[in-house]
LOSE-743794 format. One line per field, with one value per atom (N, C-alpha, C): residue in one letter; z, x, y. Coordinates in steps of 0.05 Angstrom, whole numbers, plus 5000, padded with zeros to 4 digits. Last residue first. Layout:
<atoms>
rest <- (A_...) .
z <- (Z_...) .
x <- (X_...) .
y <- (Y_...) .
</atoms>
This chain:
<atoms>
rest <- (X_X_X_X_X_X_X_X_X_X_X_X_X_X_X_X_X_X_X_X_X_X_X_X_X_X_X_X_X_X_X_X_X_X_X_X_X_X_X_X_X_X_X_X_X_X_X_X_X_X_X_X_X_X_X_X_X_X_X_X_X_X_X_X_X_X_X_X_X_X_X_X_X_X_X_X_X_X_X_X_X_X_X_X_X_X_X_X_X_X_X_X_X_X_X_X_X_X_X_X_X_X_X_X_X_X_X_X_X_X_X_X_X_X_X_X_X_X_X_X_X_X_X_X_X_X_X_X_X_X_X_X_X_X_X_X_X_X_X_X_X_X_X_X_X_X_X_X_X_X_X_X_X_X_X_X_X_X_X_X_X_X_X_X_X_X_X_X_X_X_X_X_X_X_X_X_X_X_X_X_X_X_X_X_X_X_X_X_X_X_X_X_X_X_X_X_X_X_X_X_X_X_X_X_X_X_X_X_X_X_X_X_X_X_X_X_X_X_X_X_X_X_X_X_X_X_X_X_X_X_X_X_X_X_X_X_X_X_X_X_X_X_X) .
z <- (6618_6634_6630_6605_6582_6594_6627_6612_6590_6658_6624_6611_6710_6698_6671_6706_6711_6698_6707_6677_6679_6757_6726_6704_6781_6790_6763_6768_6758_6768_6801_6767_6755_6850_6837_6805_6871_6868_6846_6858_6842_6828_6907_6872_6859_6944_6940_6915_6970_6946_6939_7011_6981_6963_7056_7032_7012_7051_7057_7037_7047_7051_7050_7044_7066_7054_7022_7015_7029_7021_7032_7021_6983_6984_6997_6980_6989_6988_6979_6968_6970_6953_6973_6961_6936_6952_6965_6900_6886_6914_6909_6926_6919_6860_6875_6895_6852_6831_6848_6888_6897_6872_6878_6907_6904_6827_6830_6849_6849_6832_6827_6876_6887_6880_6826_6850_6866_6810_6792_6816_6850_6842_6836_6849_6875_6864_6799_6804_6824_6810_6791_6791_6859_6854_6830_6863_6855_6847_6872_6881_6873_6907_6884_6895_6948_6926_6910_6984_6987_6965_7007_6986_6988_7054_7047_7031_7072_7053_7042_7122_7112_7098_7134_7113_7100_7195_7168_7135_7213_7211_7187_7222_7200_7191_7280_7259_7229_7311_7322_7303_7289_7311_7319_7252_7246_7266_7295_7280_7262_7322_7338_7322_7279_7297_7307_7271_7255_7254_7324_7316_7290_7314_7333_7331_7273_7266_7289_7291_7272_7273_7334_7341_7318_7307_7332_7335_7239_7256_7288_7174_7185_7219_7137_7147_7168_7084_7113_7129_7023_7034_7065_6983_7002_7015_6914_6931_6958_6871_6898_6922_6807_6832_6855) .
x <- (9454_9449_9483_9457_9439_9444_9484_9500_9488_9452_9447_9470_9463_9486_9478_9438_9472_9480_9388_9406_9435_9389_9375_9392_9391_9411_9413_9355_9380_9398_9317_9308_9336_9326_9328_9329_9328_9349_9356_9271_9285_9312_9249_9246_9264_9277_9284_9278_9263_9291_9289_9223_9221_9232_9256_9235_9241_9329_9306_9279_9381_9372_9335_9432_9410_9402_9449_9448_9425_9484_9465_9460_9514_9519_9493_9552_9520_9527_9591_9580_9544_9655_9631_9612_9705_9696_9677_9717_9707_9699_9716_9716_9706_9716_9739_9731_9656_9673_9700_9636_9627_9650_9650_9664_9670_9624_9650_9668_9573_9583_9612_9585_9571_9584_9586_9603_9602_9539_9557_9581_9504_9499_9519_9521_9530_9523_9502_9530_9541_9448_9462_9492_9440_9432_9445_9499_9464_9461_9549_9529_9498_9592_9575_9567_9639_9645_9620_9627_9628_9634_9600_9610_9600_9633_9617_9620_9629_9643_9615_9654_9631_9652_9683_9667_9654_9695_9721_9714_9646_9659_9683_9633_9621_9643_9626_9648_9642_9610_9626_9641_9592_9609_9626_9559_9574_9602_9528_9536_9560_9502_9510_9534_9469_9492_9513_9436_9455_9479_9402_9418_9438_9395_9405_9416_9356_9380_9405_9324_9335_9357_9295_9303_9321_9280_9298_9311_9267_9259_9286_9270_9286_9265_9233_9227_9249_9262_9267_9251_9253_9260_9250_9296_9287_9280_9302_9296_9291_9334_9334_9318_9334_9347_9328) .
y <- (7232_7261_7287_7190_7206_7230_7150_7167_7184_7110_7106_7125_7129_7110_7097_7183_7189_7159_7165_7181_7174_7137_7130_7133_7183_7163_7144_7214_7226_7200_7189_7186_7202_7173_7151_7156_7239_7229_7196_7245_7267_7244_7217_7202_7220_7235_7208_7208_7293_7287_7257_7281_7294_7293_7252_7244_7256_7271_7281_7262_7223_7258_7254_7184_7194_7222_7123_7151_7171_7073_7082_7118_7022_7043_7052_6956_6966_6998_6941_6925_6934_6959_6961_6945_6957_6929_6943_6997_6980_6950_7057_7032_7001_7082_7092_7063_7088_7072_7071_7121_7089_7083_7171_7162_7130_7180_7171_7166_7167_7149_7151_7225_7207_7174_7258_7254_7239_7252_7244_7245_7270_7238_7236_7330_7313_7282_7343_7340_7327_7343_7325_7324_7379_7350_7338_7426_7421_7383_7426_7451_7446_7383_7391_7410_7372_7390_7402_7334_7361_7380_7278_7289_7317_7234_7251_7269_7169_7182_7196_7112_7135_7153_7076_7073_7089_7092_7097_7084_7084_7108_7106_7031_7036_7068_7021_7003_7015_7074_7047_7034_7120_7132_7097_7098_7109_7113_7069_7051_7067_7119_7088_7081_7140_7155_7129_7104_7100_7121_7105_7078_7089_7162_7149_7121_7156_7177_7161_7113_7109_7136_7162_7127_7127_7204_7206_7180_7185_7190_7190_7189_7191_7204_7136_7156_7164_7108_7100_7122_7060_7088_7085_7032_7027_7056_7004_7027_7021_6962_6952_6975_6977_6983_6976) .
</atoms>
């Protein structure tokens, strides 16, 4: 996987305020049902299967969560988890 990670700073929250609020909004898809990190991935993966013309998926949360999130992202699509 392709990782990119972004330090979320005032500038950047702001540009991608920008970009939500302009052509991107009816793209965005937020997941509300899980209660703990591996259930929200799996929920997650089944937003992205549901849109089969995306072509890029972003996923914003916090440094600290990034490796947690890449190594259950891992499991979730070996189907070990």
């Amino acid at each position: 996987m392709g990782w990119k990670t972004h330090p979320i700073t005032s500038k950047l929250l702001s540009k991608l305020k920008m970009r939500i609020n302009a052509a991107v909004r009816m793209y965005l898809a937020l997941e509300e049902i899980s209660k703990n990190t591996v259930s929200n991935i799996r929920e997650c993966f089944a937003i992205i299967r549901q849109h089969t013309a995306w072509k890029k998926v972003g996923v914003l949360s916090a440094d600290f969560h990034i490796p947690r999130i890449q190594a259950l992202c891992q499991l979730v699509q070996e189907k070990a988890y």
